[in-house]
C-alpha positions in Angstrom: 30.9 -3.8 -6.8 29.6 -0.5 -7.3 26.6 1.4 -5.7 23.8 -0.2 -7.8 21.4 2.5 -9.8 17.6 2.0 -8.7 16.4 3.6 -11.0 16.8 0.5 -13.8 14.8 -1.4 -11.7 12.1 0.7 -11.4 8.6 0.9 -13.0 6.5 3.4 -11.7 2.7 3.1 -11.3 1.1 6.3 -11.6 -3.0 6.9 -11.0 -3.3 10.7 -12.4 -5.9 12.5 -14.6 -6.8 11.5 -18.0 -5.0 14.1 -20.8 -5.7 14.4 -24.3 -2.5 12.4 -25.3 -4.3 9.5 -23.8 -7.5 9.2 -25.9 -5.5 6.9 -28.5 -4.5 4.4 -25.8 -7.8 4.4 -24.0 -10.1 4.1 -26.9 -7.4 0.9 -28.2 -7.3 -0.4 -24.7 -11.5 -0.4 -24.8 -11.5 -2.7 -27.4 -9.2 -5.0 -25.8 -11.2 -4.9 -22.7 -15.0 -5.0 -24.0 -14.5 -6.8 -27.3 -18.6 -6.5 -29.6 -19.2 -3.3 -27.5 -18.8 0.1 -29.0 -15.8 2.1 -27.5 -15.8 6.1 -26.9 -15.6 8.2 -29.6 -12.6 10.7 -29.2 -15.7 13.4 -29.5 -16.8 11.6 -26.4 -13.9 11.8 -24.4 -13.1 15.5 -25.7 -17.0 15.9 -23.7 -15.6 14.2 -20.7 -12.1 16.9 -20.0 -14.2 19.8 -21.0 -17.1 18.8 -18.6 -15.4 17.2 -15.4 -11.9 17.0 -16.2 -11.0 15.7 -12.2 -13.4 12.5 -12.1 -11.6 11.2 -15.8 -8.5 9.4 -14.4 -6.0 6.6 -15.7 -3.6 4.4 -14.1 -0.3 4.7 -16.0 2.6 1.8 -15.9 6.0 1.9 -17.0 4.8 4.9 -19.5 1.5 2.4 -20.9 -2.0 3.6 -19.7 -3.0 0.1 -18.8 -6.6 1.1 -17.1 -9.0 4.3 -16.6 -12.3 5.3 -15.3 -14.8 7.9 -15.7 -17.1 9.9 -13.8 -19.8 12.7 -13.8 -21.2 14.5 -11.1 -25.2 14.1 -10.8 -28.3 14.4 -8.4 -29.3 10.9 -8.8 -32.6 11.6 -7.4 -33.7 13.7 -9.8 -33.1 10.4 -12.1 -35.9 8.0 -12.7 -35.5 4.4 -10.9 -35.0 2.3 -14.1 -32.8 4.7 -15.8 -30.1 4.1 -18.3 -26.3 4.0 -19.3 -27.3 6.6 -22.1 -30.0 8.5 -19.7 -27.1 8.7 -16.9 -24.1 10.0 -19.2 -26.2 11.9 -22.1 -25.1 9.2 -24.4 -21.6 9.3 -23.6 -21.5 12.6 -23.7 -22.0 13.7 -19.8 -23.2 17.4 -20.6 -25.4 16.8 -17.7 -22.3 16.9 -15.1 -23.3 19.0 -12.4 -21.1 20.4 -10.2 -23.3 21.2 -7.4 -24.6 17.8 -7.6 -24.2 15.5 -4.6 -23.3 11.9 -6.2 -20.6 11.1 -7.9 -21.6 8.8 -10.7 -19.0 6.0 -12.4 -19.8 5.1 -15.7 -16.8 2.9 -16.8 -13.7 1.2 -15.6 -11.3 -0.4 -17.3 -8.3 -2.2 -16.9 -6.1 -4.1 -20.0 -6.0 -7.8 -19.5 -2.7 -8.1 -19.6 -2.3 -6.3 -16.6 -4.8 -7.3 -14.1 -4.6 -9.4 -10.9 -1.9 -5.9 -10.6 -4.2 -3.9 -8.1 -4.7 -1.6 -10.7 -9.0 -1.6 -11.0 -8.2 -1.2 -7.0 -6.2 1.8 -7.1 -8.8 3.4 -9.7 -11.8 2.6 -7.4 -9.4 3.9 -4.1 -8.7 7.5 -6.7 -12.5 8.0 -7.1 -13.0 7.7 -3.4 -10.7 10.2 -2.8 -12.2 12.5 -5.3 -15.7 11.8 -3.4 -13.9 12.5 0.2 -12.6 15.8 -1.5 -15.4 17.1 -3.3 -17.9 16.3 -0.1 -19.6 14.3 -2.5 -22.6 12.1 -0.5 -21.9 8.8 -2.4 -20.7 7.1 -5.7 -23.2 5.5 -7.1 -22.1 3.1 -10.4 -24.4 1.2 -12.7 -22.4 -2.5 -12.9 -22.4 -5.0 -16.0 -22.6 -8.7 -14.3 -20.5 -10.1 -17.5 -20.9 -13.5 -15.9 -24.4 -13.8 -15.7 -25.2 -15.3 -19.6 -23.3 -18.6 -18.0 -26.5 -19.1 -15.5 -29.1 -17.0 -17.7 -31.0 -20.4 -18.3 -31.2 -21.6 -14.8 -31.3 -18.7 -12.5 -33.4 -14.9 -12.8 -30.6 -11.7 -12.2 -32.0 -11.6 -8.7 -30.9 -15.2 -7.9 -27.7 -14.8 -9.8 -27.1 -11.2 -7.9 -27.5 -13.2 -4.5 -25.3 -15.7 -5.5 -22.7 -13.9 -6.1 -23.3 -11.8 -2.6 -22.8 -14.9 -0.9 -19.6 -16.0 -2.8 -21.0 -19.0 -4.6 -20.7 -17.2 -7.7 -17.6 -15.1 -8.7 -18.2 -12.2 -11.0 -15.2 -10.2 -12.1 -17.4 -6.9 -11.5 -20.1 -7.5 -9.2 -17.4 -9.2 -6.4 -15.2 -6.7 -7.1 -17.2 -4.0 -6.4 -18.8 -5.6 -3.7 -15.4 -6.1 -2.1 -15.2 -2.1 -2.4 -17.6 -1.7 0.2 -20.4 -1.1 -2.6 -23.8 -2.0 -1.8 -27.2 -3.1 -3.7 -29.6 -0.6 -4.9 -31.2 -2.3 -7.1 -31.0 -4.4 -10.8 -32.1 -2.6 -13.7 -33.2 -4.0 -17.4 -31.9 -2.6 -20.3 -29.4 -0.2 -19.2 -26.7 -1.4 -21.6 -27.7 -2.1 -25.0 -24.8 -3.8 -26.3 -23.9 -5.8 -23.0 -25.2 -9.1 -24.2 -23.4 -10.9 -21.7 -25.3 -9.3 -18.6 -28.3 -9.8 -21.0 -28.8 -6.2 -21.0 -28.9 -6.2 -16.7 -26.7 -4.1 -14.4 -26.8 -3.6 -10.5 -27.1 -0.5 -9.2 -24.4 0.4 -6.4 -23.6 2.7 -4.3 -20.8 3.2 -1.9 -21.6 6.1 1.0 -19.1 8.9 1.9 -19.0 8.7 5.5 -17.1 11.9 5.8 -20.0 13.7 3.6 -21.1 17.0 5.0 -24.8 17.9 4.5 -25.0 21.3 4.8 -21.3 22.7 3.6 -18.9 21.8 0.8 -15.8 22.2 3.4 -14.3 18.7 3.4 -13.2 17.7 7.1 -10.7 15.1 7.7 -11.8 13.0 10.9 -9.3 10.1 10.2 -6.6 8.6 8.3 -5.8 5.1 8.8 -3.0 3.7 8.1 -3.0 -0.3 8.2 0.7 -1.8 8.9 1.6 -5.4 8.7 4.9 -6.7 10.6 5.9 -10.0 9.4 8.1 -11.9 11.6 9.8 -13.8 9.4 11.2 -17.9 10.4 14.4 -18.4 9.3 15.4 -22.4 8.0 17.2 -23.9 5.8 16.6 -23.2 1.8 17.6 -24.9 -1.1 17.6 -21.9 -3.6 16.4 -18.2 -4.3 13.2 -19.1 -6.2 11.9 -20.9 -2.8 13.2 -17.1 -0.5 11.2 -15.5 -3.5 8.1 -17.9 -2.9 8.2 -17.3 0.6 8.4 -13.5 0.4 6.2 -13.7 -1.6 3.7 -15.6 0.2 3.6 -12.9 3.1 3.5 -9.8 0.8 -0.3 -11.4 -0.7 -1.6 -12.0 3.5 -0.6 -8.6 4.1 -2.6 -7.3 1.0 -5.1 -9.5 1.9 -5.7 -7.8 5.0 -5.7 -4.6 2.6 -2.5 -3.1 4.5 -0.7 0.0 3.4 2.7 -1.3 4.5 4.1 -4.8 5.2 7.3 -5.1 6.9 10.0 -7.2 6.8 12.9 -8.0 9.2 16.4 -6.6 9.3 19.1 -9.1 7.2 16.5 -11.9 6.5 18.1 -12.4 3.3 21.1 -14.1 5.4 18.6 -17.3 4.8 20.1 -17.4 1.5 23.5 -18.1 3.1 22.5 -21.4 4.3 22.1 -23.0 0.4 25.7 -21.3 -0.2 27.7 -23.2 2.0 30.4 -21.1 2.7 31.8 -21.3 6.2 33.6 -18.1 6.7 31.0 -15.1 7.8 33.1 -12.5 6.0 33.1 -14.7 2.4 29.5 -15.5 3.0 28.5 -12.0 3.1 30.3 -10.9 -0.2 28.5 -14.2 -2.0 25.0 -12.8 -0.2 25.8 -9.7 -1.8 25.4 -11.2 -5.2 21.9 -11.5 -4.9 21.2 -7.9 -4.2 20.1 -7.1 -8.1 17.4 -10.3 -7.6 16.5 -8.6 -4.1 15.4 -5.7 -5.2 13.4 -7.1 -8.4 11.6 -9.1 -6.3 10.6 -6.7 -4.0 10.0 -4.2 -6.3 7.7 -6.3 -8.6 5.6 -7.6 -5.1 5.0 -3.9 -4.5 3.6 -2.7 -7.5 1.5 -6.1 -8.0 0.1 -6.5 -4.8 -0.1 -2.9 -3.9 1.4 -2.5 -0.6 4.4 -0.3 0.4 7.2 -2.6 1.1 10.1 -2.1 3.7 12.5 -4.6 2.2 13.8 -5.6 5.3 17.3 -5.0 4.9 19.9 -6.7 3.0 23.9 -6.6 2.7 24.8 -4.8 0.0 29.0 -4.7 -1.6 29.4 -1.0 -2.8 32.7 -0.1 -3.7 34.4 -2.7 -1.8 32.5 -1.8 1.5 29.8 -3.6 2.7 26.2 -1.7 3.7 23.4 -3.1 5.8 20.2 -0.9 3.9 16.6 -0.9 4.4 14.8 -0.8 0.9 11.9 0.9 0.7 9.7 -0.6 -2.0 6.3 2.0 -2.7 3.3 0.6 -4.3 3.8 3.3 -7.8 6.9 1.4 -8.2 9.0 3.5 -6.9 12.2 2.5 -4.5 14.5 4.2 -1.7 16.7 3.2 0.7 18.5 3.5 4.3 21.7 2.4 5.4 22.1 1.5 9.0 24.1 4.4 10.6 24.7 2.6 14.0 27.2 -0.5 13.2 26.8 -3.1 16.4 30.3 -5.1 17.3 29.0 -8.1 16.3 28.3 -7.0 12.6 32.1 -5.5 12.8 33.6 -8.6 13.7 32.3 -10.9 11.8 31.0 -9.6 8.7 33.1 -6.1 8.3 29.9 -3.7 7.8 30.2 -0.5 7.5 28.1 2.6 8.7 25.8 5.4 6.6 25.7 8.5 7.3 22.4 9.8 6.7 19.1 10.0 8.5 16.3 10.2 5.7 12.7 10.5 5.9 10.6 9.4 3.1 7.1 10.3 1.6 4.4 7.8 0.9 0.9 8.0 -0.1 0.6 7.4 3.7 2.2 10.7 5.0 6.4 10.9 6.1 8.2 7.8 7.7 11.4 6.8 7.9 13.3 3.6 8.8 15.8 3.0 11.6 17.2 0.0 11.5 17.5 -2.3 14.6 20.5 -0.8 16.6 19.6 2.5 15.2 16.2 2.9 17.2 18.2 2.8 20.1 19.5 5.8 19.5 17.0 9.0 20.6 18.6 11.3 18.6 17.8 10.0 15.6 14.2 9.7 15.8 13.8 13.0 17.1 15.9 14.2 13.7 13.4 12.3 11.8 10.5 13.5 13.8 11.2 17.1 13.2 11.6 16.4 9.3 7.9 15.3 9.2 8.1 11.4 9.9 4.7 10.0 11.6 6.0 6.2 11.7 8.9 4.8 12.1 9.9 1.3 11.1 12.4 -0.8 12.4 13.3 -3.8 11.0 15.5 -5.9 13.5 17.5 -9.5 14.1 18.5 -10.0 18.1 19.5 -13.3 19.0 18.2 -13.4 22.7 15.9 -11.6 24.6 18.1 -8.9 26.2 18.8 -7.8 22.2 15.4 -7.9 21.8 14.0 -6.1 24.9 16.7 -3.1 23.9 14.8 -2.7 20.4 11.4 -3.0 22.0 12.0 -0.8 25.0 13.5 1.8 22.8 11.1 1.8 20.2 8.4 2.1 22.8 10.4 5.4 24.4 10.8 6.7 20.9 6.9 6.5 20.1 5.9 8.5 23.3 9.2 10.8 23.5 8.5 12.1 19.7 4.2 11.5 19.4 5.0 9.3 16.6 4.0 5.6 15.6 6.6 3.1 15.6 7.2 -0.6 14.1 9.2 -3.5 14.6 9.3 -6.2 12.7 12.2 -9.2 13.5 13.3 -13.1 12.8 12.7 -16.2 14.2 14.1 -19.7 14.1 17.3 -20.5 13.2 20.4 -21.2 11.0 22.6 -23.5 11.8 24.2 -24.1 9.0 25.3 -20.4 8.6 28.0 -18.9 10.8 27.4 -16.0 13.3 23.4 -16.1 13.0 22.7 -19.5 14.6 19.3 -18.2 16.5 16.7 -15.5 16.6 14.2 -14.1 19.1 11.3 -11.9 18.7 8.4 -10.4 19.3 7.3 -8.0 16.5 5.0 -5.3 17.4 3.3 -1.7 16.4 3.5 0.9 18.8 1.9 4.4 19.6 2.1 7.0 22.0 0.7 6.6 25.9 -2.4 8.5 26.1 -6.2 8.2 25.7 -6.8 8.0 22.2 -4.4 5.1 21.5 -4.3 1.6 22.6 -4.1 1.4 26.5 -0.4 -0.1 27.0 0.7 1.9 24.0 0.8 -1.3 22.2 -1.6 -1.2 19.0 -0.7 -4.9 18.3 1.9 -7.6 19.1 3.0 -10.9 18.0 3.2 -14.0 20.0 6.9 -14.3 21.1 9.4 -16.1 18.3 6.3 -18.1 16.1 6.3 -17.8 12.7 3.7 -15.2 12.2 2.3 -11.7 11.2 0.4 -8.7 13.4 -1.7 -6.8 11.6 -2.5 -3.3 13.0 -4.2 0.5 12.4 -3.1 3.4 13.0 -4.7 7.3 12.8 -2.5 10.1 12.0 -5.1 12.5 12.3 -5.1 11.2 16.3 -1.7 12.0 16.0 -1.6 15.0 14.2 -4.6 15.9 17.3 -2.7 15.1 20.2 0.3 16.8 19.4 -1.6 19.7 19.6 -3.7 18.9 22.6 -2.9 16.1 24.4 -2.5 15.5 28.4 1.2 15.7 27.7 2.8 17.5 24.4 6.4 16.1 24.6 7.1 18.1 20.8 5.6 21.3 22.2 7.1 21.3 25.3 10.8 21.0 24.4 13.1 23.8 26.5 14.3 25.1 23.1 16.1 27.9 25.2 18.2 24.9 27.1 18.9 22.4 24.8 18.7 20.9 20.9 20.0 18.4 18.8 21.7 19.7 15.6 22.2 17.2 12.2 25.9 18.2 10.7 24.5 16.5 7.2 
């Protein structure tokens, strides 16, 4: 089998500024989305690049714009209290942006319907609170339809129906979702839509509040950047196909994006619980069948990354290229994108039975939540490789793993705990419980997956962020700051990066 191109598999999901090639597809895509109501003009959107160019954005998949939002900058208090769509945008035409204004104002999202439950209103809603962050903007303030309320207009007033929905009684596919954003009730005003005759002309006025804002300068100051992490340790048992692996991966990927995480993490070889349907008794045959699977692996993976969007380490799965066979981490980003890393340290066990073979490259990957890279299981215990990947700009490092008693385990743990003080960096494992005992050479797992950070007084006290209960079926869910990291490196108690005897000793990459 040859080395497999990624690049068929992938279908990126981009979030980038509106461009004039665009207006066909968003003005089509608005009447898909708001059928009776009157889309933009293509003098309108012309109005909205010339005014404020940055707060007109689109999320683009595959090479379709499939949703977009737009934006002004206003003073919202020089705006009366029961104000307008019309009032707010100069009818469409936002000639009243003002750049020195301190609210940034959302006048539309949209997303095709053939394309949502994709994360894709998310990612727009997560680009405009960026733009707030860098702009110093105070707040985004958005005037919301309620397209639900003309099913209760009879029995309830838009105050009950608002309440309703706040308490989850009621779902609303805007009002939920933008409380679920972090948005908050202003107020409800009448008539601010004239052609929104299922929110019977009624919109709620929210407003989500910059807490990074500035009063007095338009410097923008980072004071954090959280990064949430979610280590699956993964049960292996006995399965009857790939469709029930797929619904069980799949399973985990929507709890970690339910606990809005920017990566979920899976354990090294987990996809050996396919061997146990393919009844093949010797390890080195069973790995070649595995291998079979690797074009359905990566699908899946890919496809969970972009829906649910969450970066994805893959695990790691065996992979047949050119007659050799590769342990590789996958790493599956959220734009749809996909990379991987073959394990460079081969342990005796994986030599004897199954005949891997070693890569011979340390990588370091960027993602929308700075540098990582992924060492897998044995490979952690090695110092010299996080250090390479350290000084190539990695923050976190993830280690997937599979040890079958607690002395394998311990070795992962305790070295990923050295590595995360030693180089100032985060560090992940994520590993299998259970068992197999219908599949040769990988009859039991132990674990404990954790997240780990370095030992001083702005992380966790043990250096141990969070950690799951010892080999139960389970997940830990954990932050972590890289602007504390990025901090203490500088000016920590101890500054293990900085302090290196450069004039003694260093470790050179031959790559």
């Amino acid at each position: 089998m040859t080395k497999i191109d990624l690049t068929k598999f992938e279908k990126r999901m981009i979030i980038r500024k509106i461009e004039e090639k665009d207006f066909d597809g968003i003005m089509e895509m608005q009447k898909v989305c708001f059928p009776g109501m009157v889309p933009w003009t293509l003098e309108q959107l012309e109005s909205h690049l010339e005014h404020f160019p940055e707060g007109q954005i689109c999320a683009e998949y595959d090479g379709k714009i499939i949703g977009s939002c737009s934006s002004l900058i206003i003073n919202f208090d020089e705006y009366d209290d029961k104000h307008t769509w019309d009032d707010i945008t100069d009818e469409g035409y936002i000639t009243n942006h003002n750049p020195e204004g301190y609210n940034l104002y959302g006048i539309e999202v949209m997303v095709h319907p053939e394309y949502r439950r994709m994360k894709v209103g998310q990612r727009l809603y997560d680009a405009r609170k960026e733009l707030a962050r860098e702009l110093n903007l105070k707040s985004i303030i958005i005037g919301g339809r309620i397209p639900n309320y003309h099913k209760y207009a009879e029995e309830m007033s838009p105050r009950q129906y608002v309440k309703e929905v706040s308490m989850h009684k009621i779902y609303d596919p805007v009002l939920s979702f933008q409380l679920m954003n972090g948005f908050t009730l202003m107020r409800i005003n009448p008539n601010y839509l004239e052609d929104d005759h299922a929110s019977y002309k009624y919109a709620t006025l929210m407003e989500w509040n910059n807490i990074d804002y500035r009063a007095k300068t338009k410097r923008h100051f980072q004071t954090s950047f959280p990064v949430r992490i979610c280590a699956i340790q993964y049960a292996m048992k006995q399965i009857e196909s790939f469709e029930e692996f797929a619904k069980q991966v799949e399973y985990y990927t929507d709890v970690a994006a339910d606990f809005d995480s920017d990566f979920a993490v899976f354990p090294e070889i987990f996809t050996t619980q396919l061997m146990s349907f393919l009844h093949e008794k010797s390890p080195s045959q069973a790995i070649r069948k595995l291998t079979e699977y690797t074009e359905q692996y990566i699908e899946l993976f890919a496809n969970l990354a972009v829906k649910y969007n969450i970066n994805i380490i893959g695990g790691s799965h065996f992979v047949n290229e050119d007659e050799k066979i590769y342990n590789i981490a996958y790493l599956f980003r959220r734009d749809g994108t996909i990379e991987k890393q073959y394990k460079i340290h081969i342990t005796p066990n994986e030599k004897k039975w199954w005949g891997v073979s070693a890569g011979d490259e340390v990588k370091v990957f960027d993602t929308d939540c700075g540098r990582i890279a992924i060492q897998i299981c044995y490979d952690i215990e090695f110092p010299e490789l996080a250090r390479i990947a350290t000084d190539r700009g990695a923050n976190i490092i993830f280690s997937p793993f599979c040890t079958e008693d607690r002395q394998g385990y311990l070795r992962v743990r305790l070295c990923a705990q050295a590595r995360a003080i030693e180089n100032q960096i985060y560090t992940v494992i994520a590993g299998t419980v259970g068992n197999l005992p219908q599949v040769e050479n990988m009859d039991i797992q132990y674990a404990q997956s954790g997240i780990f950070t370095p030992s001083d007084f702005e992380f966790a006290r043990d250096g141990v962020a969070a950690e799951c209960s010892p080999n139960l079926e389970t997940v830990v869910v954990a932050d972590v700051d890289l602007e504390i990291l990025r901090r203490q490196r500088k000016g920590g108690t101890v500054r293990q990066l900085r302090d290196r005897r450069r004039d003694l000793y260093e470790i050179r990459y031959k790559k």
